[in-house]
LUMGU-374002 format. One line per 2 residues: their letters; for each residue z, y, x of C-alpha. Coordinates in pm, 1 decimal. Example, Ala and Ser with C-alpha at 12.3 -4.5 7.8 and 13.67 -1.06 7.14 Angstrom:
as> 780.0:-450.0:1230.0  714.0:-106.0:1367.0 .
***
This chain:
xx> -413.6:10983.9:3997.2  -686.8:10840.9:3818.9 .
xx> -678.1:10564.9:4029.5  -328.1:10506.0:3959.5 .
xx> -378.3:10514.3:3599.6  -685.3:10287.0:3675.2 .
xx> -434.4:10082.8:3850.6  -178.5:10116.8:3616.1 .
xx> -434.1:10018.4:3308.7  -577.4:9737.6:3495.6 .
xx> -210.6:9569.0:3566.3  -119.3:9659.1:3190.9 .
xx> -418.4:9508.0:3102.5  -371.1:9194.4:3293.3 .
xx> -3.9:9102.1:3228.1  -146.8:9142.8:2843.4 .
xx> -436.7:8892.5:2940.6  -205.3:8648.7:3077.4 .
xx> 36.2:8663.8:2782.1  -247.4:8599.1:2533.1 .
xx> -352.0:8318.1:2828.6  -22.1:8204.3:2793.9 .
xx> -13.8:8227.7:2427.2  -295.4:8035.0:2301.3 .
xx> -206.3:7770.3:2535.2  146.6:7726.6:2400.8 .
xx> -16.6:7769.4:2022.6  -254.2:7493.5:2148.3 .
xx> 33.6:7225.9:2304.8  199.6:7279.3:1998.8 .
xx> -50.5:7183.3:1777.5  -148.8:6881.7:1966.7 .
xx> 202.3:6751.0:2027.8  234.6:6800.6:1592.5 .
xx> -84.9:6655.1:1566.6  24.4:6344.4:1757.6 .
xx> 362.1:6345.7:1629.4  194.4:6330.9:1264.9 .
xx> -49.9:6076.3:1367.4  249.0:5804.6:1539.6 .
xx> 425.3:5835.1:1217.0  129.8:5768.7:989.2 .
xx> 78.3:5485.9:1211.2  399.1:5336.1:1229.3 .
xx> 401.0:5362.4:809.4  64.0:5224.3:799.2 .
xx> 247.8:4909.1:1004.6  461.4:4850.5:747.2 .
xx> 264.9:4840.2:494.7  109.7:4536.0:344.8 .
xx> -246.5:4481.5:462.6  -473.4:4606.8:224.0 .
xx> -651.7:4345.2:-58.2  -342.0:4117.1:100.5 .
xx> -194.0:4039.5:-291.5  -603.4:4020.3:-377.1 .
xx> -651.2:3762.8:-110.0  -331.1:3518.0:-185.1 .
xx> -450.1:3542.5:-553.7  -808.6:3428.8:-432.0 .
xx> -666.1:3157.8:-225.3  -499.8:2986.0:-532.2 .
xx> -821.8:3030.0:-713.6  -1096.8:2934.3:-530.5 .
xx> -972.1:2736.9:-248.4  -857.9:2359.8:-414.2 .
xx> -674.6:2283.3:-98.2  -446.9:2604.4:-116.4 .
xx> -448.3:2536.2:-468.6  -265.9:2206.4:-429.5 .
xx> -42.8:2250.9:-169.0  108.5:2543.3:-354.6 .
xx> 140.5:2266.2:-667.4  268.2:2021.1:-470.4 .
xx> 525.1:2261.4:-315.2  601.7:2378.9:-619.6 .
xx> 704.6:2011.3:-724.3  914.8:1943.0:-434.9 .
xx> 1135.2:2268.1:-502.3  1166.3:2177.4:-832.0 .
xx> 1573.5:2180.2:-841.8  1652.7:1993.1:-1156.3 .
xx> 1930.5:2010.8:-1383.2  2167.6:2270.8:-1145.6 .
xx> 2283.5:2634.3:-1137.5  2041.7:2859.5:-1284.6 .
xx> 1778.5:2637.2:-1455.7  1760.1:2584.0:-1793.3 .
xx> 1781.3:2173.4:-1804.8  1583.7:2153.0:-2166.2 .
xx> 1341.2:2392.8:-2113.0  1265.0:2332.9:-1750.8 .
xx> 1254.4:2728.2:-1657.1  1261.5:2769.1:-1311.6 .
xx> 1426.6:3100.7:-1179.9  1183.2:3377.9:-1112.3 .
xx> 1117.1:3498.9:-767.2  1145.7:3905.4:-642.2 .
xx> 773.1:3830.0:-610.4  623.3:3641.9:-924.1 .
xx> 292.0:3617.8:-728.3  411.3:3415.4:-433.7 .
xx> 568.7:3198.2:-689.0  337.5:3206.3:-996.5 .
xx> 213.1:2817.0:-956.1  586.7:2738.9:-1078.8 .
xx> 597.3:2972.9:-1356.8  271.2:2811.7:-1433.3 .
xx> 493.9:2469.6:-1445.5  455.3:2280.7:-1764.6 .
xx> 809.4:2227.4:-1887.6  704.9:1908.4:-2075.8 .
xx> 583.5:1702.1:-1744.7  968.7:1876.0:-1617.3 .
xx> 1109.0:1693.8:-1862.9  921.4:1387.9:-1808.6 .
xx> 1098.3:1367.6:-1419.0  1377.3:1414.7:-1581.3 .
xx> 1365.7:1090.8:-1755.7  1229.1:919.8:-1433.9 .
xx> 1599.7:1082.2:-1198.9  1782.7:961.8:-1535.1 .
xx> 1660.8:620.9:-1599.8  1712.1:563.2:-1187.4 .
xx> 2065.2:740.5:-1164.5  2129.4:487.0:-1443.0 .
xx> 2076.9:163.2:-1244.3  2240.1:328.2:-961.1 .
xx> 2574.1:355.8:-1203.7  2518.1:23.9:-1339.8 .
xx> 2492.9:-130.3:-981.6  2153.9:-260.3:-1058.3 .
xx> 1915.8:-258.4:-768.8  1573.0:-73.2:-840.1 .
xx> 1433.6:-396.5:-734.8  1493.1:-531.7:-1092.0 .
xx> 1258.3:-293.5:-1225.4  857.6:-361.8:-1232.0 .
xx> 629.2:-122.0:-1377.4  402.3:-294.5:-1621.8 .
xx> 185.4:63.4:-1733.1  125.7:379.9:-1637.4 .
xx> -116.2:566.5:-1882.9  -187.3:889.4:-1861.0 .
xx> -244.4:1021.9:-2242.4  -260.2:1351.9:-2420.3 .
xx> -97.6:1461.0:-2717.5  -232.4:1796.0:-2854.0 .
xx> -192.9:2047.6:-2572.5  51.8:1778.4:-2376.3 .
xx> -84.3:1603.9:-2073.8  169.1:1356.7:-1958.3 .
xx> 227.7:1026.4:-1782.2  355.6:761.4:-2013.2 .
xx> 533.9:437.8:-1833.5  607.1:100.6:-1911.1 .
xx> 873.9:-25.5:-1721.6  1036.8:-401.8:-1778.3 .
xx> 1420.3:-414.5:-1595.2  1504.0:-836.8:-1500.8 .
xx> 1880.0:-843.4:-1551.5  2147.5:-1041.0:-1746.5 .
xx> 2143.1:-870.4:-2152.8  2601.2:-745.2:-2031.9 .
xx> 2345.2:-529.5:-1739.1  2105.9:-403.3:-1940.8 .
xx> 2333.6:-320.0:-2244.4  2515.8:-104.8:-1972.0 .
xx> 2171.1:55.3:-1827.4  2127.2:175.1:-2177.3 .
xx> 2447.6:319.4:-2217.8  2416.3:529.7:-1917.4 .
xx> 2053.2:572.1:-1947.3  2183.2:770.8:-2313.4 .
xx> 2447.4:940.4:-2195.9  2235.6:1108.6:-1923.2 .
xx> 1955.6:1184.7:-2134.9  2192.5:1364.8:-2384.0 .
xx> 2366.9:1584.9:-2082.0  2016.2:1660.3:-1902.3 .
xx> 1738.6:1615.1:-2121.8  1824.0:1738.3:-2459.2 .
xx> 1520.9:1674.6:-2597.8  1488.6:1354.5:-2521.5 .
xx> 1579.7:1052.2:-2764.7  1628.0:651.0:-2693.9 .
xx> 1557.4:458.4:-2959.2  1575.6:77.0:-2985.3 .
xx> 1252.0:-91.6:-3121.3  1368.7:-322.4:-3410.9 .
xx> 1047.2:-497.0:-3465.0  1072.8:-580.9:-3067.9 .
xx> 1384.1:-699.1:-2983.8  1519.7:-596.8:-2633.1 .
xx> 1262.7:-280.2:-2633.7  1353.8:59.9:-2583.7 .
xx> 1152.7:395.4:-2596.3  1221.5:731.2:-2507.0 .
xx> 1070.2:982.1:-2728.2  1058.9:1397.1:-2593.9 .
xx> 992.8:1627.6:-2783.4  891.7:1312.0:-3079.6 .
xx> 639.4:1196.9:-2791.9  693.1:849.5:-2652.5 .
xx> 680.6:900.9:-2317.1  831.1:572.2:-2198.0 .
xx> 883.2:214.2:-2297.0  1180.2:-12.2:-2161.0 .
xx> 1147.8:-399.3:-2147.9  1454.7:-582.0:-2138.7 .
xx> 1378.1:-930.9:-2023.7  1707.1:-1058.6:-1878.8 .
xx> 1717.3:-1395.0:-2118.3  2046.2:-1466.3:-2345.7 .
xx> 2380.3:-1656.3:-2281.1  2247.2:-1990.7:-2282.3 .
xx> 1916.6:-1921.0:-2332.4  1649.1:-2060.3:-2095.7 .
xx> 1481.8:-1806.9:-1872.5  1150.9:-1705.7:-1921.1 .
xx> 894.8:-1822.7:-1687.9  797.2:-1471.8:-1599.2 .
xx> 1135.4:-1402.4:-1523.6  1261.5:-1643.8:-1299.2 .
xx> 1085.9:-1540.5:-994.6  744.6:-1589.4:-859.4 .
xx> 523.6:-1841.7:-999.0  180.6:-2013.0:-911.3 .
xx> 20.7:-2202.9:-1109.4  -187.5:-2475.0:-1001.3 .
xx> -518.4:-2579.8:-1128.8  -728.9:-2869.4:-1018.7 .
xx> -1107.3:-2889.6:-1139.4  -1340.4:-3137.6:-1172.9 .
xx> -1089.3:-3450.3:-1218.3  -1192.7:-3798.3:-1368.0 .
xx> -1363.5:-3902.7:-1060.6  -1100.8:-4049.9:-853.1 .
xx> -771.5:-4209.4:-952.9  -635.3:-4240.2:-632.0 .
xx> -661.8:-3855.9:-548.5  -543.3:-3741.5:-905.2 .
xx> -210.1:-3979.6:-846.3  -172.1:-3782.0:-474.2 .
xx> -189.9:-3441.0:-663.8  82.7:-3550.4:-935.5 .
xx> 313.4:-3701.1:-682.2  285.0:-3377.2:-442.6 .
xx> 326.4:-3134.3:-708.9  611.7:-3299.3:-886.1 .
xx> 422.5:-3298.1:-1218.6  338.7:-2891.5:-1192.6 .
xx> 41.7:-2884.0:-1185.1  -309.9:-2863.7:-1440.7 .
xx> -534.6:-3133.9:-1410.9  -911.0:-2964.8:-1536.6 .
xx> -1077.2:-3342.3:-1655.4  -1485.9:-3308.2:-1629.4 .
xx> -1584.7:-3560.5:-1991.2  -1815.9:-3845.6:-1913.0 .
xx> -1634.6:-3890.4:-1594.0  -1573.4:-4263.7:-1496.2 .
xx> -1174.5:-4189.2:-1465.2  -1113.7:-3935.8:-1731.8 .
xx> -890.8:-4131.3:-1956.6  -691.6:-4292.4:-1668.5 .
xx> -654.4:-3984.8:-1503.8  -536.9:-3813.0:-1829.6 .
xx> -287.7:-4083.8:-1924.7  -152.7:-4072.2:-1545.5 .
xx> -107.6:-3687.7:-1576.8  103.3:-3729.5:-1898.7 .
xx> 300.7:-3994.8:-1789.1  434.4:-3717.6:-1508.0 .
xx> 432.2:-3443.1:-1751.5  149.1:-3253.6:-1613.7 .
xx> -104.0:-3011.6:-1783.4  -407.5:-3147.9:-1923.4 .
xx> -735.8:-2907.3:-1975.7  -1087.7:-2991.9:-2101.6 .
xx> -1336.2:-2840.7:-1801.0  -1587.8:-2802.7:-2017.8 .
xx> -1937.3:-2769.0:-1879.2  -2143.1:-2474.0:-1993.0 .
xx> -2519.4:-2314.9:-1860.9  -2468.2:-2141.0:-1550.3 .
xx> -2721.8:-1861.9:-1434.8  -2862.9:-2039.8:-1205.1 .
xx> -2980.2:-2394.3:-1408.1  -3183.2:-2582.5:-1344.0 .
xx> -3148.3:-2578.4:-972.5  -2713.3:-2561.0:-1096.3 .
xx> -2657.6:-2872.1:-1338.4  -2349.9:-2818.7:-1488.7 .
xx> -2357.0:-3247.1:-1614.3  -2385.9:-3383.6:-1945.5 .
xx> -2329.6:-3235.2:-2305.0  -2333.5:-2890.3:-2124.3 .
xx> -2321.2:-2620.6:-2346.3  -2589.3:-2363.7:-2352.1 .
xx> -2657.4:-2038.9:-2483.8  -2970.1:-2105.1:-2668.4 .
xx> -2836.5:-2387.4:-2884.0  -2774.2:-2351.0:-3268.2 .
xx> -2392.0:-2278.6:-3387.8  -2304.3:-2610.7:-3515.0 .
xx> -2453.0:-2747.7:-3183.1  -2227.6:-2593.4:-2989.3 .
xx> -1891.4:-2739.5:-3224.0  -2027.2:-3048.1:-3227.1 .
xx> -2064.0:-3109.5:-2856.8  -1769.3:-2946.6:-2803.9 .
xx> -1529.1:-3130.0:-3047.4  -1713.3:-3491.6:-2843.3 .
xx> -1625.3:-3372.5:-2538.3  -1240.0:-3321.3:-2649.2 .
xx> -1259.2:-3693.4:-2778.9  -1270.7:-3802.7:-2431.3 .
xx> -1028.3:-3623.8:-2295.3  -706.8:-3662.2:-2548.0 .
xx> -369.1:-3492.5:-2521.5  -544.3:-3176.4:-2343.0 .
xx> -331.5:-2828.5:-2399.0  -623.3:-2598.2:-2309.9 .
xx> -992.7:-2563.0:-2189.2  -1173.6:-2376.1:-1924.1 .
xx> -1514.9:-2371.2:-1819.5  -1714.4:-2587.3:-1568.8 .
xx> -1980.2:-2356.9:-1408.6  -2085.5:-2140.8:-1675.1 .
xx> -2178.6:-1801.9:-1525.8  -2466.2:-1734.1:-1802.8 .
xx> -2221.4:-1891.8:-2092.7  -1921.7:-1724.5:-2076.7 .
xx> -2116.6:-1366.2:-2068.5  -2280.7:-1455.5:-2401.5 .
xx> -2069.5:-1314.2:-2662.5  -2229.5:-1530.2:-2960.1 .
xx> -2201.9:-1881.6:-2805.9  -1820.6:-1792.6:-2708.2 .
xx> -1710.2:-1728.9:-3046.0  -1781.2:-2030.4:-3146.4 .
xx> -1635.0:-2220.6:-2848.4  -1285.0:-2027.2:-2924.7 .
xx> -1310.0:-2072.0:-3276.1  -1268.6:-2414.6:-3259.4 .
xx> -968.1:-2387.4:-3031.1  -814.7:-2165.9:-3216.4 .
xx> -803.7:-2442.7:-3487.8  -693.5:-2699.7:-3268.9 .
xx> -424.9:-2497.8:-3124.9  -548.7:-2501.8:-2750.2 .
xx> -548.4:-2225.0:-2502.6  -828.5:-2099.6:-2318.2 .
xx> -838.5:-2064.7:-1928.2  -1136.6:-1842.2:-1839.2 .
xx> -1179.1:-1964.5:-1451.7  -1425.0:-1639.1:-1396.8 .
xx> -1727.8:-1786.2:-1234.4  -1884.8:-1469.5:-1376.5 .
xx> -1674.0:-1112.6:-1379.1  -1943.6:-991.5:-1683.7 .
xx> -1704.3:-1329.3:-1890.0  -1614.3:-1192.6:-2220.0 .
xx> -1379.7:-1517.3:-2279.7  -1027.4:-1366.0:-2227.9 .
xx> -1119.0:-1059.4:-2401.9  -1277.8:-1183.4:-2734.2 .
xx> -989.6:-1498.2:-2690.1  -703.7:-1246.1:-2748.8 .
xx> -924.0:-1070.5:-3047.8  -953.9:-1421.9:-3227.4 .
xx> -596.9:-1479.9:-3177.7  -643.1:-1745.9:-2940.8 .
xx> -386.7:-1764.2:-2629.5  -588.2:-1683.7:-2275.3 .
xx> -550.3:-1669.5:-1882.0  -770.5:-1584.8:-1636.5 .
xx> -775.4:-1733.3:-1304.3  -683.9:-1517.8:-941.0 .
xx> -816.2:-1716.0:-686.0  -1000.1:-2018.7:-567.4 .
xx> -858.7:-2210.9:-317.6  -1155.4:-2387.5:-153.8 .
xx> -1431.7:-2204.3:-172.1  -1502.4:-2330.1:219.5 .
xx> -1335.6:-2703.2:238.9  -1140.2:-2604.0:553.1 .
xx> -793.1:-2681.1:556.2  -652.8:-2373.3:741.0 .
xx> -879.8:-2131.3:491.8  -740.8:-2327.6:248.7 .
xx> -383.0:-2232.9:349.0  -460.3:-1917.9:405.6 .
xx> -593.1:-1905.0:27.2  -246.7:-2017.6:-34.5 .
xx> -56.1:-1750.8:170.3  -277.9:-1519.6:-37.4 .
xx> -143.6:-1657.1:-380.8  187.2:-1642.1:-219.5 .
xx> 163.5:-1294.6:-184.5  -13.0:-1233.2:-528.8 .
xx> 258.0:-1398.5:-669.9  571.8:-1196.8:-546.0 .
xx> 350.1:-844.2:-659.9  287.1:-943.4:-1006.3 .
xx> 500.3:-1221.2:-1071.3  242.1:-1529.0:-1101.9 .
xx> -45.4:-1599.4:-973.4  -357.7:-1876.8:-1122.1 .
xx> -538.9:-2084.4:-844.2  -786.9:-2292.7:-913.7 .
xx> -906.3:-2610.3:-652.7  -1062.9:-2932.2:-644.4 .
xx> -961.5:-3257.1:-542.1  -1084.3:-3231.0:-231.4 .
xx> -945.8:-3419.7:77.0  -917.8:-3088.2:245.3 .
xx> -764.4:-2947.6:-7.9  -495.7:-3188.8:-68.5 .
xx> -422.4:-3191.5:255.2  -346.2:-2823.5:294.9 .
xx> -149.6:-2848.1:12.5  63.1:-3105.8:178.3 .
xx> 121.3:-2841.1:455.4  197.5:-2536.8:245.8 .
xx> 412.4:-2697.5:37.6  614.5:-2834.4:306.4 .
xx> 660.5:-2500.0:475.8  629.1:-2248.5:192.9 .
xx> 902.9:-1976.6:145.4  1158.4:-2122.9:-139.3 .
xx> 1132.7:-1803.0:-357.7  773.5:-1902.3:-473.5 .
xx> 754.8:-2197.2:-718.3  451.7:-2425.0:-896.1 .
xx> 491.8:-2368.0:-1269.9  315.4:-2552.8:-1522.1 .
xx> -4.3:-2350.9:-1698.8  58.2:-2404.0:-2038.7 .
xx> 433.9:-2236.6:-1926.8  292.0:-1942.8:-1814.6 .
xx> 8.2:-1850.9:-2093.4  292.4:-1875.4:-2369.2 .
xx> 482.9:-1646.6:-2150.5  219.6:-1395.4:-2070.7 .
xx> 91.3:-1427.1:-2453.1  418.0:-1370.3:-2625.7 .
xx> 499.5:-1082.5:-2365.4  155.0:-973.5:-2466.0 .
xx> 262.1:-987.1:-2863.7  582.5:-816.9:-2792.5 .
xx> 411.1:-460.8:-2645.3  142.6:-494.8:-2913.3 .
xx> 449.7:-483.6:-3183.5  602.5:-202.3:-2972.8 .
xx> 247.0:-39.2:-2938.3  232.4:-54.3:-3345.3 .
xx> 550.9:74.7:-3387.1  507.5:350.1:-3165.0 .
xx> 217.0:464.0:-3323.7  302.8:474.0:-3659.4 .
xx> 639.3:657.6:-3562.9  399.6:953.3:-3391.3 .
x> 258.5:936.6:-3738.9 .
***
């Protein structure tokens, strides 16, 4: 029997050993299976999270990396909506985003440079209604200026159209201003006629030219398409070859008449009988003297004031009924601010222009001409540089070219053989939209254009005030 209760104990025992077997296993897979089930869902909100530092690191990128730093700006600019649903039109707020640091380079937007490309949609959406092609409009200037804590982009703009077109380019040009741009005023110029300025926010932040000419009027040389002017140095030596140049050019061109030269009155009375430009080419010391001679009664930048009149009011004796004056040679001269005042101070009493054919870049003539009053060109391009016909036309192309992107262009050549001869050619095949124009045409044009923005400039000025 005391087996059987051995027995009986030892099965007791072990159906209570397998239970507690059974037991902690169960506990065990439960715990794991809780333990994993806890850990997928920690993972799968971890997932969905942001990355951590992510907000840090897009704020970094705008900071400290310029490239991310202007793409942002730049997209910022393209999304810019304008006047529409949602956007303030005069203050140029644009509508907040759920996250204001994805978007903060727009809040960041300056409303006043908004308002600015306002103008700019306006003042196009204007010629549009007007049935003006942007075409007629040529910027002159764009500036960029600061006025206290404004940074902004002012423009000069001139619009070539008949005064009926540009009366109606203004009446549009106000009316969308006043439904877009609240802020913004146009305001004629009185002391410039034909000039308009938009003022936001009382800053002028754009000038309009109106330079269609009046009924009946005669156009102005700037205006009636592109010009070249032609030049022609060191004349007086050959009759034959000044009298080819007048009859080719019809009479449009500027003879340049070296004094002392054997021809120089012939020449000058055969240039006036066709009704072309006379200049003095004046000789003056070039860097290089002696080895460069710039010829007799040169002027030179060690001689004594009254010197310098004195040659220079014998060398106009011998060239008479000139309009102007520009240098022969001259490199060293025309740098030398003393010696040039005096030159243009005598022109400015005889009423002659000065052409300053830039035979050194360091030439202070057209600058301290337009200080002393005295009307001034400069020259764009010599022609013959190499006395080769087909670089010569190509010279020509180039002045072509020049001509149509800023309306004129100033050539100087010489009466070379060469030379004449590709003028022959390129005026015999040139395109019909580029014309010669007289010099003396073209400085009063540029001059009194010139006079016209320094008025507007005045009256700007004083008005900011």
């Amino acid at each position: 029997m005391g087996k059987q209760k051995g027995g009986k104990k030892s099965g007791s025992g072990g159906r209570k050993g397998s239970t507690g077997l059974l037991s902690r296993i169960g506990l065990s897979s439960l715990l794991l299976g809780t333990a994993v089930f806890l850990t997928a869902v920690s993972l799968l909100v971890a997932l969905s999270l942001p990355p951590r530092g992510s907000q840090e690191h897009r704020a970094v990128s705008r900071t400290e990396d310029p490239k991310a730093g202007e793409v942002s700006q730049t997209q910022g600019e393209r999304d810019d909506p304008g006047p529409s649903k949602g956007v303030d039109s005069r203050k140029g707020n644009v509508p907040a985003s759920p996250d204001s640091q994805d978007r903060d380079y727009e809040e960041r937007r300056d409303p006043f440079r908004q308002g600015v490309e306002r103008i700019d949609l306006a003042l196009v959406q204007s010629l549009a209604n007007s049935g003006v092609d942007l075409d007629k409009l040529r910027h002159v200037r764009i500036d960029y200026r600061k006025k206290g804590q404004k940074d902004y982009r002012f423009q000069e703009v001139e619009l070539h159209v008949p005064p009926q077109k540009g009366r109606r380019v203004v009446q549009e040009l106000e009316g969308f201003l006043r439904e877009h741009v609240s802020d913004a005023v146009l305001e004629s110029l009185p002391q410039a006629p034909g000039n308009w300025q938009i003022r936001l926010k009382d800053v002028v932040t754009h000038r309009i030219v109106l330079n269609g000419a009046d009924d009946g009027e005669e156009p102005s040389e700037l205006d009636d398409g592109p010009r070249i002017a032609l030049v022609m140095d060191d004349m007086g030596n050959s009759l034959p070859r000044a009298k080819e140049l007048l009859r080719l050019s019809g009479g449009e061109i500027a003879l340049s008449v070296l004094p002392s030269s054997p021809y120089s009155v012939e020449v000058t009375r055969a240039a006036r009988n066709r009704g072309a430009d006379v200049l003095l080419h004046l000789p003056m010391e070039p860097k290089g003297y002696p080895e460069s001679d710039p010829g007799p009664r040169a002027l030179f930048v060690n001689m004594e004031q009254e010197r310098i009149r004195s040659l220079l009011r014998r060398n106009m004796k011998e060239v008479p009924g000139l309009v102007g004056v520009n240098n022969h040679m001259g490199s060293r001269f025309t740098a030398a601010r003393s010696p040039m005042r005096e030159v243009l101070t005598v022109l400015r009493r005889r009423d002659l222009f000065y052409m300053d054919s830039l035979t050194n870049p360091d030439s202070v003539g057209a600058e301290l001409a337009s200080r002393l009053g005295v009307q001034a060109i400069k020259r764009d391009l010599f022609l013959d540089n190499k006395k080769n016909v087909e670089s010569i036309r190509y010279q020509l192309r180039k002045a072509e070219h020049l001509a149509r992107e800023c309306g004129n262009a100033v050539v100087i050549g010489h009466p070379y053989p060469e030379t004449i001869e590709a003028l022959r050619q390129w005026l015999a095949d040139k395109d019909g939209d580029v014309r010669l124009c007289r010099l003396s045409r073209l400085v009063r044009a540029q001059n009194d254009l010139q006079a016209t923005r320094r008025k507007a400039d005045e009256t700007a000025d004083s008005g900011d005030n």
